[in-house]
C-alpha positions in Angstrom: -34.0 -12.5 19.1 -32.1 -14.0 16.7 -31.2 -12.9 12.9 -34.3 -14.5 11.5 -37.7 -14.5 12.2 -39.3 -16.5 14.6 -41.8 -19.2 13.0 -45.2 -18.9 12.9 -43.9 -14.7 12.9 -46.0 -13.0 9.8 -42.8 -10.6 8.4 -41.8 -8.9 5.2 -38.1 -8.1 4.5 -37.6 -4.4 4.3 -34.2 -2.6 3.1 -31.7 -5.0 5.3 -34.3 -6.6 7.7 -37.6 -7.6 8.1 -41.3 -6.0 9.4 -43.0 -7.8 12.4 -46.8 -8.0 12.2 -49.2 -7.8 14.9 -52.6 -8.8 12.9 -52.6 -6.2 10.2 -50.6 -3.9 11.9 -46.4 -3.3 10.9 -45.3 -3.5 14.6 -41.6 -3.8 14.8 -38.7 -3.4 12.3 -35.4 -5.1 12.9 -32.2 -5.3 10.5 -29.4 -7.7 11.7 -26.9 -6.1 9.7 -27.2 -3.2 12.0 -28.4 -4.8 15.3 -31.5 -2.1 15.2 -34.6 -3.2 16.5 -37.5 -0.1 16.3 -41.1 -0.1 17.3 -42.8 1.0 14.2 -45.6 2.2 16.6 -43.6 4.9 18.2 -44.3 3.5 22.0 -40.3 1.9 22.6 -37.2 3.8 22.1 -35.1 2.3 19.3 -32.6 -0.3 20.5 -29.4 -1.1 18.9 -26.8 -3.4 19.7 -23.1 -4.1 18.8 -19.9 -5.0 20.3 -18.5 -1.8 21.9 -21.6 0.1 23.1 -26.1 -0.5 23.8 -27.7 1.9 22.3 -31.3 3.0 23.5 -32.9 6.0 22.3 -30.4 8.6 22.8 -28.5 7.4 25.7 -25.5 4.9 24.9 -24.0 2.7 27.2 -20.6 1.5 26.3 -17.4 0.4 28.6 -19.3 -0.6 31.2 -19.6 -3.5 33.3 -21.9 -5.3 35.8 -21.3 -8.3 37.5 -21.6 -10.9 40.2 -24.8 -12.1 39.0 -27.3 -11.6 36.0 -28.9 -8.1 35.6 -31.3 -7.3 32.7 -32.3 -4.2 31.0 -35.8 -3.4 30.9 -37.2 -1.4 28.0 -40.5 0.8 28.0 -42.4 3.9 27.2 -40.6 5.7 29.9 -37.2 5.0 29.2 -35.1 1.9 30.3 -33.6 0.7 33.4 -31.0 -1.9 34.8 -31.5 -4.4 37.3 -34.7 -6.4 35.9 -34.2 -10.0 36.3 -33.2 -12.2 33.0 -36.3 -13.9 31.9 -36.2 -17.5 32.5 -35.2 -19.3 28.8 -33.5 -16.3 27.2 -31.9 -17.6 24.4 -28.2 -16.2 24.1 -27.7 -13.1 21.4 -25.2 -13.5 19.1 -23.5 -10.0 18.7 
């Protein structure tokens, strides 16, 4: 995800972001000022992202380090978890 919407994305800008539209629905919210990204539907933890820490939900991870090869995190209902691979044409996120 970048700072702006995608094209062909319906949005309206809300306080310092913008509201992501699935048909009729207000499905996602995310401000880049604040790197927040929220599921307006309830089902996905809110996500935020800055330099020192990932926050998702309530649990923070910050200081830490993996490497030797790429590891995502995966996101859903039930939490989050590392070790999902990187999907294939992730574009880099500017922090």
């Amino acid at each position: 995800m970048s700072d702006e919407p995608w094209t062909d994305i319906e949005f309206t800008e809300k306080e310092d972001g913008f509201v992501i539209y699935e048909g009729d629905m207000q499905s996602f919210f995310y401000s880049p000022k604040r790197k927040i990204f929220r599921d307006m539907t309830g089902s996905l933890p809110e996500c935020e992202l800055a330099k020192e820490f990932t926050r998702i939900g309530t649990n923070k991870i910050s200081g830490g380090m993996v490497s030797g090869f790429g590891v995502g995190i995966g996101i859903s209902e039930n939490g989050f978890f590392m070790g999902g691979p990187i999907p294939q044409g992730l574009a880099e996120l500017k922090i």
